[in-house]
C-alpha positions as CSV (number, residue, x, y, z in Angstrom):
1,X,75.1,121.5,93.1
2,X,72.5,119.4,94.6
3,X,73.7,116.0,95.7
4,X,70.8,114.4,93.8
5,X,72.2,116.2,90.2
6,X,75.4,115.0,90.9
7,X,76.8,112.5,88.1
8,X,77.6,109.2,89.4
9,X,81.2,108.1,89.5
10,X,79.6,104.8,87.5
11,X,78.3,106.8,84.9
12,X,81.1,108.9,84.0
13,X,82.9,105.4,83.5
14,X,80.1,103.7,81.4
15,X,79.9,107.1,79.2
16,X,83.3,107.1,79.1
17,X,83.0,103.5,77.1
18,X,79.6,104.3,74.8
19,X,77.2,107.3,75.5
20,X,74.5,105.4,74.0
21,X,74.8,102.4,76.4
22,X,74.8,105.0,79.7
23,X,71.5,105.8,78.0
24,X,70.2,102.3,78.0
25,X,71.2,101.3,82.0
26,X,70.0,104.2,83.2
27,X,66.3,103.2,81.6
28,X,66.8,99.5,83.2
29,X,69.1,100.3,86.4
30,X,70.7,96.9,86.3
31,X,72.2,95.5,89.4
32,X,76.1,94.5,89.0
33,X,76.5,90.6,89.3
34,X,77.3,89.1,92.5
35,X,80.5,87.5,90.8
36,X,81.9,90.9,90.1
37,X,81.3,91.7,93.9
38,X,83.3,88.6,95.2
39,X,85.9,89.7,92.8
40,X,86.1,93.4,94.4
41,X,86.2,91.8,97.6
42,X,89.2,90.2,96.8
43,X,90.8,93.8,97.1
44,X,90.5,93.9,101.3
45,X,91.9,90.5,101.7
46,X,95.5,90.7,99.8
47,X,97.7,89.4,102.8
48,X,94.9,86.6,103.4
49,X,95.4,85.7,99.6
50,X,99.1,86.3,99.6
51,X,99.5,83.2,102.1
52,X,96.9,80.8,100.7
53,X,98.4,77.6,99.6
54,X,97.5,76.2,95.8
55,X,94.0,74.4,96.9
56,X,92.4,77.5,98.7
57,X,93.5,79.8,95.9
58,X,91.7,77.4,93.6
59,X,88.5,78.2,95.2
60,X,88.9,82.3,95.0
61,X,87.9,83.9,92.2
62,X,91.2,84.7,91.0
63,X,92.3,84.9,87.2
64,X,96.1,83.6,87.2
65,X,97.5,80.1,88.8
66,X,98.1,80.2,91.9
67,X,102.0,80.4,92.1
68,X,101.6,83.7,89.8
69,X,99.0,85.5,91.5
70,X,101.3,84.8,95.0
71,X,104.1,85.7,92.7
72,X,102.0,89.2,92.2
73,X,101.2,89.1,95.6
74,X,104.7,89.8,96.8
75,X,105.3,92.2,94.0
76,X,102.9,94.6,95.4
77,X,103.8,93.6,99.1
78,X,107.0,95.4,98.4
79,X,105.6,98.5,97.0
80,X,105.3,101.6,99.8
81,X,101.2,101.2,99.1
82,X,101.4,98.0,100.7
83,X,100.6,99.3,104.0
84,X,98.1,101.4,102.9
85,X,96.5,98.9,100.9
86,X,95.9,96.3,102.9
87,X,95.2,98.6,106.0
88,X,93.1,101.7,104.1
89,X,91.6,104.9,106.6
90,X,88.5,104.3,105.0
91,X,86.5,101.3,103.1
92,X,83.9,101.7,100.5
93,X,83.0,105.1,101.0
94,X,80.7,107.9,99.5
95,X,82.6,110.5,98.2
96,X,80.7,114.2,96.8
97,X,82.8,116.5,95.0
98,X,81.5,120.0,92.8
99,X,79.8,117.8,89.5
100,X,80.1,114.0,90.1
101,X,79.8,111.8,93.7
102,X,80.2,107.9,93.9
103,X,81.9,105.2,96.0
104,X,85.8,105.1,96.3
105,X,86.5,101.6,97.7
106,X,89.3,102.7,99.8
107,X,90.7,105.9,100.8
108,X,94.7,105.9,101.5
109,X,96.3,108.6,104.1
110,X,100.2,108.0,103.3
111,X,102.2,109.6,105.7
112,X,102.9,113.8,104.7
113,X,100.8,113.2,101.3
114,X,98.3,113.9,100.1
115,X,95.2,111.6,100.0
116,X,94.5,108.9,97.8
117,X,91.1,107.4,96.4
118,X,91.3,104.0,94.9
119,X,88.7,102.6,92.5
120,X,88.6,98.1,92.3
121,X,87.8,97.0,89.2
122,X,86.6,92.9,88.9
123,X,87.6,92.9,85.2
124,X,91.1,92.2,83.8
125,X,93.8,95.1,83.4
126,X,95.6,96.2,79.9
127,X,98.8,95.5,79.5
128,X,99.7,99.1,80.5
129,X,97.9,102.0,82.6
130,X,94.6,101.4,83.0
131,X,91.1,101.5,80.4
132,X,90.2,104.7,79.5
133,X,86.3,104.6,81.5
134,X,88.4,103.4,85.0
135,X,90.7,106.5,84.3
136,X,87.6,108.7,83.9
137,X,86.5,107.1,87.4
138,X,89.5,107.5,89.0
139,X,89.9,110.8,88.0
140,X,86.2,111.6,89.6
141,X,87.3,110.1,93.0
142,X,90.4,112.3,92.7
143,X,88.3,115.3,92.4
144,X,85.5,114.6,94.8
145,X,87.9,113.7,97.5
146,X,89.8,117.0,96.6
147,X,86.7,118.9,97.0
148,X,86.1,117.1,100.4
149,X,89.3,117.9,101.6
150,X,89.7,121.3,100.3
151,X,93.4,120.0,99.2
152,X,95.1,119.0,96.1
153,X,94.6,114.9,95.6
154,X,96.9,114.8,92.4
155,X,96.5,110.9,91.6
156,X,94.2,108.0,92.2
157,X,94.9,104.2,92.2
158,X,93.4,101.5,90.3
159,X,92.9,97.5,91.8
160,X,92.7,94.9,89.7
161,X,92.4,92.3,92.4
162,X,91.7,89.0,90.5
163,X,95.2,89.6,88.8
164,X,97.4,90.9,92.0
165,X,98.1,94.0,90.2
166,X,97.5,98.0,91.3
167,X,98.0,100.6,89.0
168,X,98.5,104.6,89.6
169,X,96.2,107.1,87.9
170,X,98.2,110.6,88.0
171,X,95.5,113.4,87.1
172,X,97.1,115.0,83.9
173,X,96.4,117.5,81.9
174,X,95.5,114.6,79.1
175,X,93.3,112.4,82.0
176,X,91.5,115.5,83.2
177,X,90.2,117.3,79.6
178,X,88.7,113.5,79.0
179,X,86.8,114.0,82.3
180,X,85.4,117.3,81.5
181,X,84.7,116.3,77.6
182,X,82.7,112.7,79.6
183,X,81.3,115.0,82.2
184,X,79.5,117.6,79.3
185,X,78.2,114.3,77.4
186,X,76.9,112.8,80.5
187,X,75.3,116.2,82.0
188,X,73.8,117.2,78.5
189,X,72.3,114.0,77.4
190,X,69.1,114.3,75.9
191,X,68.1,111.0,74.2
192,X,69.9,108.4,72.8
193,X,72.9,109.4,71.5
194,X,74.4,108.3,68.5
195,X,75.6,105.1,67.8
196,X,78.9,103.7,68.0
197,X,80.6,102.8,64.5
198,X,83.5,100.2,63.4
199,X,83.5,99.2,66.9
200,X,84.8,96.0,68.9
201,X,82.8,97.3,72.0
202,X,79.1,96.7,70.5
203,X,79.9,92.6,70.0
204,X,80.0,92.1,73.9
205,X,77.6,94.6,74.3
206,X,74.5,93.8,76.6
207,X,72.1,96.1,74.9
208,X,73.3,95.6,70.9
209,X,70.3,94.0,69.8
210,X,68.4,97.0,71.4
211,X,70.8,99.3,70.2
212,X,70.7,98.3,66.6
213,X,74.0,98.6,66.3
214,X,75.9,96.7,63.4
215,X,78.7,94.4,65.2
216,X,81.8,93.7,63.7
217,X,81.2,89.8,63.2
218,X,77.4,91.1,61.3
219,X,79.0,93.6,59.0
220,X,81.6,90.9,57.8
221,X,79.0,88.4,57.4
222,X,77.1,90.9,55.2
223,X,80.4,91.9,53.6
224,X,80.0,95.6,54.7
């Protein structure tokens, strides 16, 4: 396929979360916020952070105090990643696979494995695994870096920086029929598709007004 009709990793994720809001950014290509690119950022500087005292770690971007996110730190410090985290074989780079190309913000070459993408997300993660749209991402990354490599790449990591925390993303057979169901709505979109209903997603929603949608706090003022 053409690189040009490739699907963006981006758009996987954001169809992944609501069909009908890919539809919207792609008509206004937004620019992501600087403050959620000093929040990825935070992902290439873990030792840096790890030894900051209270004051400096006041002034980062970070979303626990600053004795938990060291706390975190050291957690992940003594993980087998930590090498490879802090010290990746490749930074930000542009991955092309057979449907879907994007940026994998750092590439890991563990010693007699296989290789891993990771995806940095500036947002906060769930209490376990990771959202469902990063998944989708990670799970694109996986693929295009396995059809780089001409190898199996069998799981993909997820950063949540701001919180000290890294999560693994293992391509199973649940994780990878989500990708291929995302993939078909993204690649067959014709217009707007439908709207989301009896959701908590539309009441943060940039484009809700636009939309049309009815959000949860409207339908109970209107009783519905």
């Amino acid at each position: 396929m053409p690189a040009a009709d490739l699907v963006a990793f981006s758009d996987l994720a954001r169809a992944a979360y609501c069909p009908r809001q890919l539809y919207y950014v792609r008509r206004e290509d937004r620019e992501p916020p600087s403050e959620a690119t000093e929040r990825i950022d935070l992902a290439f500087r873990y030792p840096e952070l790890r030894a900051a005292d209270d004051a400096a770690l006041r002034t980062e971007p970070v979303d626990r105090p600053p004795d938990e996110y060291r706390g975190a730190m050291d957690l992940l410090a003594g993980r087998e990643e930590w090498a490879d985290l802090t010290d990746p074989a490749a930074t930000r780079t542009l991955l092309e696979g057979k449907d879907c190309r994007g940026i994998a913000h750092k590439v890991l070459e563990p010693d007699d494995e296989s290789p891993v993408p990771t995806i940095v997300s500036p947002g906060d993660p769930p209490e376990q695994g990771v959202w469902e749209p990063q998944a989708v991402r990670a799970v694109a990354a996986a693929k295009a870096l396995a059809w780089e490599r001409q190898r199996e790449v069998p799981r993909a990591f997820l950063e949540y920086p701001t919180h000290g925390v890294v999560r693994e993303v293992r391509l199973t057979v649940r994780k990878k029929a989500t990708y291929r169901r995302v993939l078909r709505t993204v690649t067959t979109m014709d217009g707007p598709p439908p709207r989301l209903t009896g959701s908590d997603k539309c009441d943060s929603c940039h484009y809700r007004e636009q939309c049309g949608v009815k959000t949860r706090s409207l339908r109970s003022w209107l009783g519905l």
